[in-house]
N, C-alpha and C positions, 0 to 999 in steps of 0.2 A: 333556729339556733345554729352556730358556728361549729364543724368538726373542729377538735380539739387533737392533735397528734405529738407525739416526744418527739422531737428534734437531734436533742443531744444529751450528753450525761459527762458528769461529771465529779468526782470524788477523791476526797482526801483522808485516810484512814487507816489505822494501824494495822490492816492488813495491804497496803498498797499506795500509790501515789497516784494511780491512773486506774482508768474502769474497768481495761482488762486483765491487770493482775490482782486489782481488790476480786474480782469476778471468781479469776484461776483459783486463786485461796481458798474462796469461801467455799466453792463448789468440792474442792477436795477435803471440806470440813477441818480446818486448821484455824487456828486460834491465834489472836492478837494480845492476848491477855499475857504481860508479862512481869516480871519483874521492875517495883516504880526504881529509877537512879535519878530523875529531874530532883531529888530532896533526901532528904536525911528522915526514912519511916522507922525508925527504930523504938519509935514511942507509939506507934502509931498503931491502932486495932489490925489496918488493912493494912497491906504494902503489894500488893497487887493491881495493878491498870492495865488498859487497853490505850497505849501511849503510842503518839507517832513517831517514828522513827527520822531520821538521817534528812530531817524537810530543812532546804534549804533557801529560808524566803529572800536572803539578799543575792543569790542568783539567779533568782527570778524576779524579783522587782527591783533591786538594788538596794546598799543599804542606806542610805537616806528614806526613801520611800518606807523602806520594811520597817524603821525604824520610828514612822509615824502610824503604825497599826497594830494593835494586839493583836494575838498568835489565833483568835477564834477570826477577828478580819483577813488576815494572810489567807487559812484554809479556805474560805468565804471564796474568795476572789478569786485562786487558784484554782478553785473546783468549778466556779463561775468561765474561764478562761478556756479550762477544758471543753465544755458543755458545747461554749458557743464554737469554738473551734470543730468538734465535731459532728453539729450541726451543719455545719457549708452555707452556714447564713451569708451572706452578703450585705456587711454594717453599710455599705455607700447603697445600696436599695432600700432600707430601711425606713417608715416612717419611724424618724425618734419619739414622737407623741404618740406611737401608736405603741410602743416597749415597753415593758415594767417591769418592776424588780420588786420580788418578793421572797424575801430571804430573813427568819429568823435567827435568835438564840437565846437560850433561856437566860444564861448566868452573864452574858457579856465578856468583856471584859476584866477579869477578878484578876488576875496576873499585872494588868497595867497597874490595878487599886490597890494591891497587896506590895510593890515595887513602891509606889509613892508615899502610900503610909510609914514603910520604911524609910522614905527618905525624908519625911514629915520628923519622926521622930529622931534621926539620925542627927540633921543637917537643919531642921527648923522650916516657916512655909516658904520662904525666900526661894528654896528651891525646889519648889515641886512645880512640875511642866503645865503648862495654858492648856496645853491639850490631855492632861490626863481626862478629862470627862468628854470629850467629844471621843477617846480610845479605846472610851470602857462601857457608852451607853451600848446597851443591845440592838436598838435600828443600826449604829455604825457599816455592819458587812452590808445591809442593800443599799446604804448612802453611796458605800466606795463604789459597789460595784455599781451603780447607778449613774456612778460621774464617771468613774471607767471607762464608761459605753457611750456615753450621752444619751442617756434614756431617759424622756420627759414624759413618760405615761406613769400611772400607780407605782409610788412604794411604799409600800406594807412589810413592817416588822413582828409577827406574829410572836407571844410569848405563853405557848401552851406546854412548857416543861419537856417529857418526852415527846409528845408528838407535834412538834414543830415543823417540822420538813414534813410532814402527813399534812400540817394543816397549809401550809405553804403551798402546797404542790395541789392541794381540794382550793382555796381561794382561788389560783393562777386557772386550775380549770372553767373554775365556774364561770370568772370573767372575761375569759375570749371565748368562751360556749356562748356569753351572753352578748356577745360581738363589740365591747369595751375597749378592746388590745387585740392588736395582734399576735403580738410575742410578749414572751413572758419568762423572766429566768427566775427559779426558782428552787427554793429547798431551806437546808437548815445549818449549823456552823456551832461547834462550841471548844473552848479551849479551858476548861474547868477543873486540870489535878491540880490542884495546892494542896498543900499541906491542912490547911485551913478547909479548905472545902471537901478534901478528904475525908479529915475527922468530924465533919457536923454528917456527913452521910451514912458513915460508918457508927456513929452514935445512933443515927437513926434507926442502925440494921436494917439498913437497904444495901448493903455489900457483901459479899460473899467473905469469909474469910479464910478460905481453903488455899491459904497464902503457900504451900511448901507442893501446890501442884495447881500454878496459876493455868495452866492450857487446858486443865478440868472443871476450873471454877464455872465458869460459865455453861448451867444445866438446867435451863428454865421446864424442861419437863419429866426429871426427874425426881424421883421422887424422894432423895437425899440432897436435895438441892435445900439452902441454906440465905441466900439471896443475890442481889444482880451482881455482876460485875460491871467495875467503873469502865463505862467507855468514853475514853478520854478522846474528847474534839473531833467524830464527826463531822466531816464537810460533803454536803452534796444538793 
């Protein structure tokens, strides 16, 4: 069987943009959990997220580009870019057949489908985009990032809810352990506060709702702990 080693890393998350200030954060136990402003929660049970901040994808892919991928494919890719970047791969020594891309998300694209249904009802089907469904199926982030690279070995869109990027990163092992691939970029991607997908979770009482001290909500071992907090999109 094949050593299996990390290469690089990469992440996008509302504590950071990059690996070493998600790192710095977390390690000084400071919280992403903030007040939501992406919508109007004032109906809403929760109004509390773990929302990214200040991510700017048309200056990093431009806005054409940015403007054909939901906001869970941008993180995808961006975190995907960091990874290989700080791995010191060398894409011109690479076999492309021998790469693969393994990168989940549970909810997809809900942002691209909640934008269109509005526009469905707004405007009629005349105008809704050829690509809302290539935007918002969940394989999308390992497709991009897999034309990105030219990667013509395995992609695998894993959809195991929260542990995605776990099952992502155990797949990628197991099959260059099994001598399949060489490399393998992998992990997990999601871009899921809506309004809409707020309140089905929040019904479900899967959210905290310690809404007037968001930086506390998050207490998974305590024992006034009440339940999760939304972490909004995830990239790594």
């Amino acid at each position: 069987m094949e050593r299996v080693v990390i290469t690089g890393m990469g992440v996008i998350s509302p504590l950071g943009h990059d690996v070493d200030t998600f790192w710095t954060r977390l390690h000084r136990g400071e919280s992403g959990i903030t007040f939501i402003d992406a919508f109007d929660t004032s109906r809403q049970k929760v109004r509390i997220a773990g929302s990214v901040k200040e991510f700017d994808s048309s200056a990093l892919f431009g806005a054409k580009e940015a403007r054909r991928m939901d906001r869970f494919c941008q993180f995808a890719l961006a975190a995907a870019e960091q990874a290989m970047t700080s791995s010191g791969l060398d894409l011109a020594q690479i076999n492309r057949e021998r790469m693969g891309v393994y990168v989940g998300s549970g909810i997809g694209g809900i942002q691209t489908l909640m934008n269109q249904s509005e526009t469905l009802a707004s405007r009629g089907p005349e105008r809704i985009s050829p690509t809302l469904v290539p935007m918002m199926i969940p394989n999308m982030a390992a497709a991009m990032i897999s034309i990105h690279y030219g990667a013509l070995g395995p992609t695998l869109a894993p959809v195991t809810a929260c542990s995605i990027g776990n099952t992502a990163i155990g797949e990628a092992f197991y099959h260059i352990q099994a001598g399949r691939s060489d490399i393998i970029i992998a992990g997990g991607a999601e871009a899921a506060l809506t309004d809409i997908s707020l309140a089905s979770f929040a019904n479900a009482t899967a959210l905290s709702t310690r809404n007037e001290e968001p930086t506390r909500a998050s207490r998974p071992f305590d024992s006034a702990r009440d339940a999760l907090s939304w972490l909004k999109e995830p990239a790594s």
